[in-house]
C-alpha positions as CSV (number, residue, x, y, z in Angstrom):
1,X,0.0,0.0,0.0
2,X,0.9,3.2,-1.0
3,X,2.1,6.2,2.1
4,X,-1.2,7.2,3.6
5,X,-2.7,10.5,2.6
6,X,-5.5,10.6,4.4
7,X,-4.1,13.3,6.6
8,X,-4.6,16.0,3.6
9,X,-6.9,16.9,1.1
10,X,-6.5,16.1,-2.3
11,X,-6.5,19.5,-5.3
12,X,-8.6,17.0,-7.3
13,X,-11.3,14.5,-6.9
14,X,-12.5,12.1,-9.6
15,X,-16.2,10.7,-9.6
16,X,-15.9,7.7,-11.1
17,X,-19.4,5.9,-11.3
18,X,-19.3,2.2,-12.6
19,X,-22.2,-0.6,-12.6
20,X,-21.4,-3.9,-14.2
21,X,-18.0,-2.4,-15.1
22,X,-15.8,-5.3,-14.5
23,X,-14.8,-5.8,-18.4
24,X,-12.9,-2.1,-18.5
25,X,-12.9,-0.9,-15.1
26,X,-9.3,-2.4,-14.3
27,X,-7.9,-0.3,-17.3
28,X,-9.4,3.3,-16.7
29,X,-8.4,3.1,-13.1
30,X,-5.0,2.2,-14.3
31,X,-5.3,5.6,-16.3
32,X,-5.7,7.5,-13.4
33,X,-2.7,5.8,-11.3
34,X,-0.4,6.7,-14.3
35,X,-1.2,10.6,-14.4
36,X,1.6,12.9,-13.7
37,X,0.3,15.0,-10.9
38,X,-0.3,12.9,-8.0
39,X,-2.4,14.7,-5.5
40,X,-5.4,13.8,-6.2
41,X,-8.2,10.8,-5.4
42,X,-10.5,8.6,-7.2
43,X,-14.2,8.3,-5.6
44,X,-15.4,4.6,-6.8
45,X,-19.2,4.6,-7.1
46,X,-20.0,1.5,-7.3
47,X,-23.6,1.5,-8.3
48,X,-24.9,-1.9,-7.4
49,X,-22.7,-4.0,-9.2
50,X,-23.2,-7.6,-9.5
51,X,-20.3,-8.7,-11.1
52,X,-16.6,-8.7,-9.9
53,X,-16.5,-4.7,-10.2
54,X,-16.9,-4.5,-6.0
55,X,-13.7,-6.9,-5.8
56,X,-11.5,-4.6,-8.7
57,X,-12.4,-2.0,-7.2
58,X,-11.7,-2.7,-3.3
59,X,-8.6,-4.1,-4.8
60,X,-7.5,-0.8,-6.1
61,X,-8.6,0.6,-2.2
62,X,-5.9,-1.5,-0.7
63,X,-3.4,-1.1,-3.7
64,X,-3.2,2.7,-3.5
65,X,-5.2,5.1,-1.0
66,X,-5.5,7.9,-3.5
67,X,-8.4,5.1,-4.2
68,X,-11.8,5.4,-2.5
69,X,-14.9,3.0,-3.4
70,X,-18.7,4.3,-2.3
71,X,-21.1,1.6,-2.5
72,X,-24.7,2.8,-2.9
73,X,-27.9,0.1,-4.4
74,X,-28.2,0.5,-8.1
75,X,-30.0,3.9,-8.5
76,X,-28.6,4.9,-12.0
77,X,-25.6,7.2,-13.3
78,X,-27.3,10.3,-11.7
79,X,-27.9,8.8,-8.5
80,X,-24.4,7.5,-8.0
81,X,-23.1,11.1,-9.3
82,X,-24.9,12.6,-6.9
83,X,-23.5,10.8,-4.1
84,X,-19.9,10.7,-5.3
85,X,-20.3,14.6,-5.2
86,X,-21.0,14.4,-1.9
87,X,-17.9,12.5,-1.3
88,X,-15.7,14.8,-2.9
89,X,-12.7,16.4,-0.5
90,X,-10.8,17.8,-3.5
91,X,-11.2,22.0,-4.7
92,X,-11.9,20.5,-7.9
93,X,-14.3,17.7,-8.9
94,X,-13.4,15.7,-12.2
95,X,-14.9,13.3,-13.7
96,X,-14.3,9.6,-15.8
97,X,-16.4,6.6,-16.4
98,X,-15.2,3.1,-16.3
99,X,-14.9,2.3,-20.3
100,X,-12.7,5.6,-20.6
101,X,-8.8,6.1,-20.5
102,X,-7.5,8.9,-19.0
103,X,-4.0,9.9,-20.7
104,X,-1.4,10.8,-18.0
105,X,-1.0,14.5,-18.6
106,X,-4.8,15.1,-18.6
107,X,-5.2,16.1,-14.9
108,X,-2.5,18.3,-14.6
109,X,-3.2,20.2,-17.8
110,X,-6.5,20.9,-16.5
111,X,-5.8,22.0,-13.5
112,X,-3.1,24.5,-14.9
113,X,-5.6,25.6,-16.6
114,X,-8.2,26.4,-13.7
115,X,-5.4,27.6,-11.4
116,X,-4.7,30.5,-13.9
117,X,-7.8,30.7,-15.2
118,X,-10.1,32.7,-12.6
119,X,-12.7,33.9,-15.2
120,X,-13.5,29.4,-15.6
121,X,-15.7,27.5,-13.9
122,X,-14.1,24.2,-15.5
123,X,-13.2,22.6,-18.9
124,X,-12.6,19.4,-20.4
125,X,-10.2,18.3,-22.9
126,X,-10.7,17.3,-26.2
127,X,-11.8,13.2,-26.8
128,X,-11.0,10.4,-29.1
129,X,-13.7,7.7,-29.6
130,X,-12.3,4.1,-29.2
131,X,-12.2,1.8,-30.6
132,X,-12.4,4.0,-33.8
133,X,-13.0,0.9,-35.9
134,X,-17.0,1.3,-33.9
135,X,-16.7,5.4,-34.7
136,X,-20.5,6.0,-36.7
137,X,-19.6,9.3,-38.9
138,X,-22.2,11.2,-36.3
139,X,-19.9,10.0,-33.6
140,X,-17.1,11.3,-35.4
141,X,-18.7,14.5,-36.2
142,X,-19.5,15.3,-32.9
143,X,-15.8,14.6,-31.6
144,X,-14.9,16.7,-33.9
145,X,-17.1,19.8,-33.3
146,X,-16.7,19.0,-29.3
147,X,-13.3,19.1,-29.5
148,X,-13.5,22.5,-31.1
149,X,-15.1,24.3,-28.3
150,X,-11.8,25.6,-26.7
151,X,-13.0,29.3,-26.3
152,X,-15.5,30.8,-24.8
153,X,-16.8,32.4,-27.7
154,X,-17.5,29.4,-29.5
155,X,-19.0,27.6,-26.2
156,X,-21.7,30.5,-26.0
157,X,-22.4,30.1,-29.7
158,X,-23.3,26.7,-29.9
159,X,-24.2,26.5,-26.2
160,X,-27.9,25.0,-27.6
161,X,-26.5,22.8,-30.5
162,X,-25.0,19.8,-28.6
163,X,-23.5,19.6,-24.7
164,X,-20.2,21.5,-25.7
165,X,-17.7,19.6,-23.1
166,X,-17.4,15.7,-22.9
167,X,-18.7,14.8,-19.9
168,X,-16.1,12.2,-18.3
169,X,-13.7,14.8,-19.4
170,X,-15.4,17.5,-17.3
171,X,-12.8,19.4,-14.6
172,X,-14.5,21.6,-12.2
173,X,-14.5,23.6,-9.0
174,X,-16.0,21.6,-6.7
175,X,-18.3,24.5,-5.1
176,X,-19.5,25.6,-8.1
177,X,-21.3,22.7,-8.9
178,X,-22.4,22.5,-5.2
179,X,-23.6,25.4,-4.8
180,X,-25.5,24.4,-8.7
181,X,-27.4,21.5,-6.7
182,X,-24.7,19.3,-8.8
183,X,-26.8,16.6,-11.0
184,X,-30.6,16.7,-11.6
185,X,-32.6,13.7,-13.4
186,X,-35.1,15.4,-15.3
187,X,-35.3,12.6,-18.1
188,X,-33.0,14.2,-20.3
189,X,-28.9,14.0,-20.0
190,X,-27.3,15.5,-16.7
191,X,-24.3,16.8,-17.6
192,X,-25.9,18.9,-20.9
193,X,-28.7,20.2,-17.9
194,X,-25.6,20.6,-15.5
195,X,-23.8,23.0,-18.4
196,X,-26.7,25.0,-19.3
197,X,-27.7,25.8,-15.6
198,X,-24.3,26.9,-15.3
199,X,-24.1,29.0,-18.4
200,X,-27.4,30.6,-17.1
201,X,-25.5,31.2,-13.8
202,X,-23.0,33.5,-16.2
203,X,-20.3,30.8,-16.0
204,X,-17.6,30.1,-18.5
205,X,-16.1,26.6,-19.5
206,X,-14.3,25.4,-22.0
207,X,-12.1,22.5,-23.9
208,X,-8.3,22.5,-23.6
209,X,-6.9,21.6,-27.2
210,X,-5.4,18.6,-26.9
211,X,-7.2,15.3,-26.8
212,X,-6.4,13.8,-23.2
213,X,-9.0,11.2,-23.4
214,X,-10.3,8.0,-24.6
215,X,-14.1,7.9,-24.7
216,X,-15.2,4.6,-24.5
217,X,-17.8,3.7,-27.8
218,X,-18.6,-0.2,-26.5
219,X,-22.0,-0.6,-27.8
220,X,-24.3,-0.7,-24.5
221,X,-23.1,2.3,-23.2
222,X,-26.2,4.3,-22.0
223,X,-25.8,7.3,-24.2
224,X,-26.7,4.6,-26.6
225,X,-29.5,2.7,-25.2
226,X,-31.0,4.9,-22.7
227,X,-34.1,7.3,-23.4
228,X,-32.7,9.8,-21.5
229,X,-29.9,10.9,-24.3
230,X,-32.6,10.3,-27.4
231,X,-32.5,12.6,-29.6
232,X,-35.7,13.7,-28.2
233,X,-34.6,14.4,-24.5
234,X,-31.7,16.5,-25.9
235,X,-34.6,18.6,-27.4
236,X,-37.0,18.9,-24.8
237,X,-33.1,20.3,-22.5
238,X,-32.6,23.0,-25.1
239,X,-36.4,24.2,-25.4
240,X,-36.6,24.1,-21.0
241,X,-33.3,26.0,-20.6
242,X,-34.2,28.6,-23.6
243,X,-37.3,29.4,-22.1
244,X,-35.8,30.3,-18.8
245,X,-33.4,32.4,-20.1
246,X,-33.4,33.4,-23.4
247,X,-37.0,33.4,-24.0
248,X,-37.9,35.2,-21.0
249,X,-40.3,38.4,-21.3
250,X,-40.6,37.2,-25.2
251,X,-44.2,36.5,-27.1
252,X,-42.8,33.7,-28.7
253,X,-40.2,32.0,-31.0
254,X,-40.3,31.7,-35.1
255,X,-38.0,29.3,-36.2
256,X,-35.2,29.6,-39.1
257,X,-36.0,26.5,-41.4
258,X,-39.1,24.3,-41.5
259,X,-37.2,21.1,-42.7
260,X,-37.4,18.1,-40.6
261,X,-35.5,19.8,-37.4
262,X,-37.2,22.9,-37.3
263,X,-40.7,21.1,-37.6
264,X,-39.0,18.8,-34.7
265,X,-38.0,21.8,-32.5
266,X,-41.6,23.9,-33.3
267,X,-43.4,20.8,-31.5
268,X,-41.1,20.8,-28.6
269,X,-41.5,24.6,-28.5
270,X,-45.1,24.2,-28.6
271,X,-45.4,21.2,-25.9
272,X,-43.6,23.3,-23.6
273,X,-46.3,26.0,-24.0
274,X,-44.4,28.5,-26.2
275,X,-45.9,29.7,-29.2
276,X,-44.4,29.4,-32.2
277,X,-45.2,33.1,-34.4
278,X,-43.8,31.7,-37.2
279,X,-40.9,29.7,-39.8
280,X,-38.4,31.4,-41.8
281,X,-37.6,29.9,-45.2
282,X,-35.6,30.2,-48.2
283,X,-37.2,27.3,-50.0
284,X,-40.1,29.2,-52.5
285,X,-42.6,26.4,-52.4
286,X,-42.6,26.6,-49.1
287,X,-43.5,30.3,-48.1
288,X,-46.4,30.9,-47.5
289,X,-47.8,27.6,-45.6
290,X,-48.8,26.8,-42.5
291,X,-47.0,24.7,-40.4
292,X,-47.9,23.8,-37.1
293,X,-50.7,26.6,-37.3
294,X,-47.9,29.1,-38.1
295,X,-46.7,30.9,-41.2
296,X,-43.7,30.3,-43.8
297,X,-42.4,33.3,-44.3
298,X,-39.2,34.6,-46.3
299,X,-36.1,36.6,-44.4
300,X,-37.6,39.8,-45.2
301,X,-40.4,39.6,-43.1
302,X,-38.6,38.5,-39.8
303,X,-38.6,41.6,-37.8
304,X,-42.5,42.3,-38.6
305,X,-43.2,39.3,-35.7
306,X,-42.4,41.2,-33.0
307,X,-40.7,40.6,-29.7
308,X,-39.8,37.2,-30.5
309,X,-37.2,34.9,-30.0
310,X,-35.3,33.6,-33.8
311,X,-34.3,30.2,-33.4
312,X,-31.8,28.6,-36.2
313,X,-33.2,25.2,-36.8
314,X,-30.6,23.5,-38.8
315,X,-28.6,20.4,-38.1
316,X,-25.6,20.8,-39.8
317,X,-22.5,22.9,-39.4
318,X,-22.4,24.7,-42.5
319,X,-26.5,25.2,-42.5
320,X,-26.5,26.7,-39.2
321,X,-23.3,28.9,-39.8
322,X,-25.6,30.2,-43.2
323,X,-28.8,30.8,-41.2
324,X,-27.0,32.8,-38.7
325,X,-25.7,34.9,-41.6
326,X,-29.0,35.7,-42.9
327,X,-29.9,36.7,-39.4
328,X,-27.3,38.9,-39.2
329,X,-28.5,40.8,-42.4
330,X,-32.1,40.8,-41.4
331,X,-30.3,42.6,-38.0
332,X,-30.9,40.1,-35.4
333,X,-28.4,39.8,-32.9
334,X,-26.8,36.8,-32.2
335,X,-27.3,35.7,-28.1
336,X,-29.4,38.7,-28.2
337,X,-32.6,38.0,-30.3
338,X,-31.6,35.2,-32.2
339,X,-29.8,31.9,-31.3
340,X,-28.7,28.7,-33.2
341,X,-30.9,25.3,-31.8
342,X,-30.6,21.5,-33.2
């Protein structure tokens, strides 16, 4: 066993939740007792495991006591995020998952970072999905535009696209997302809610440049095969967290594109009691429907709806970066009046 720390608090804590995790837990906690820095601790939550993940990971306890294990009854990822939280002793909560590989300098980096950094609340690093043989070209395409969000500028403008940080490569001060109420399960995914409730908060994040993980892509990992990270749930996040900020004193939104994602994002609008004023198109044999009960109108007519909200619906980079141009000419304001959704 390692010299006993116990006697000091750790700069960084890492949550590590892990149910049924036996298959790749032994390798990512491995990741962790290679990084460079050393003062720091991994918070094990075992999550009701019923495999050998209790023994790995009790194993790791008495190997190295920079290596704590929590075990709770199976309550899900939120639940057993939640209480590693609690658990935390470090200034700075991190945060992996047990298919994930942590390369050494990654803790460090990010804690340079957020030690000369005061204007951050936390980052993350830029991901590689593994194995890449598994990569689907939308898995690719979001590592790619994730790992692009490494100023602030760029977080705020995409902030209602996609979740801008990879979660088990978030790096944060532990009382800011205490004093957040840390994880919520609202049916949609917790660390996207977690970034948008900080962002409303006036708090900065962002991605170092330089890929200091490997994000596990096994095919039963729940951002695959739970509801909660459908396509759906991500859009019912955006239209909640719009309303409450963005939205706020507003009539109502009209929405930039009435292809299959603005028609998507008008219904989610609408079930959340907003009312959609109106679509925006380019495409002529569309103006001058009604969808949804509201109007197809052209670019020209988008400041006759009044004290609305312009959303961009448009799932792809390049159609998004074009609709926020036309906005600009019509004179909306980007983060003002207008924002870009998916």
């Amino acid at each position: 066993m390692t010299m006993s720390r116990r006697g000091r608090l750790p700069r960084v804590s890492v949550v590590l939740p892990v149910h049924n995790g036996e298959a790749t837990l032994p390798t990512a906690l491995a990741s962790l007792a290679a990084q460079t820095m050393r003062d720091f601790e991994v918070v094990i939550v075992d999550d009701g495991s019923r495999d050998a993940t209790p023994r790995i990971a009790r194993a790791w306890q008495w190997r190295d006591d920079r290596f704590r294990v929590v075990r709770t009854a199976h309550g899900g990822i939120v639940s057993a995020l939640q209480r590693g939280l609690a658990e935390v002793r470090g200034a700075y909560m991190a945060r992996m998952d047990a298919d994930d590989v942590s390369h050494p300098g990654r803790l460090s980096a990010q804690l340079e970072l957020l030690e000369r950094r005061a204007d951050l609340a936390g980052c993350g690093t830029g991901v590689r999905y593994v194995p890449e043989s598994d990569v689907t070209p939308r898995s690719a395409e979001y590592a790619a535009w994730v790992n692009s969000m490494t100023n602030w500028g760029t977080v705020a403008a995409n902030i209602f696209v996609e979740c801008p940080l990879a979660h088990p490569t978030f790096m944060f001060r532990t009382r800011t997302l205490t004093s957040a109420g840390g994880y919520r399960d609202r049916g949609w995914p917790e660390d996207y809610d977690l970034l948008l409730r900080l962002w409303r908060q006036g708090l900065r994040f962002v991605a170092l440049p330089r890929i200091l993980l490997d994000w596990g892509n096994r095919e039963g990992r729940l951002s695959r095969t739970h509801p909660a990270y459908s396509l759906d749930a991500f859009r019912a996040c955006r239209v909640h967290h719009v309303r409450r900020s963005l939205l706020e004193g507003r009539i109502g939104v009209v929405v930039w594109g009435a292809g299959p994602t603005g028609k998507r994002l008008a219904r989610e609008f609408q079930r959340q009691e907003v009312a959609v004023k109106g679509f925006i198109e380019v495409d002529p044999r569309k103006i001058g429907q009604l969808i949804h009960g509201a109007p197809v109108r052209d670019a020209g007519a988008a400041r006759e709806f009044g004290d609305v909200l312009h959303v961009g619906a448009v799932a792809r980079g390049k159609g998004r970066a074009a609709v926020a141009a036309e906005a600009g000419k019509a004179g909306l304001v980007y983060g003002a009046n207008f924002v870009s959704m998916a």
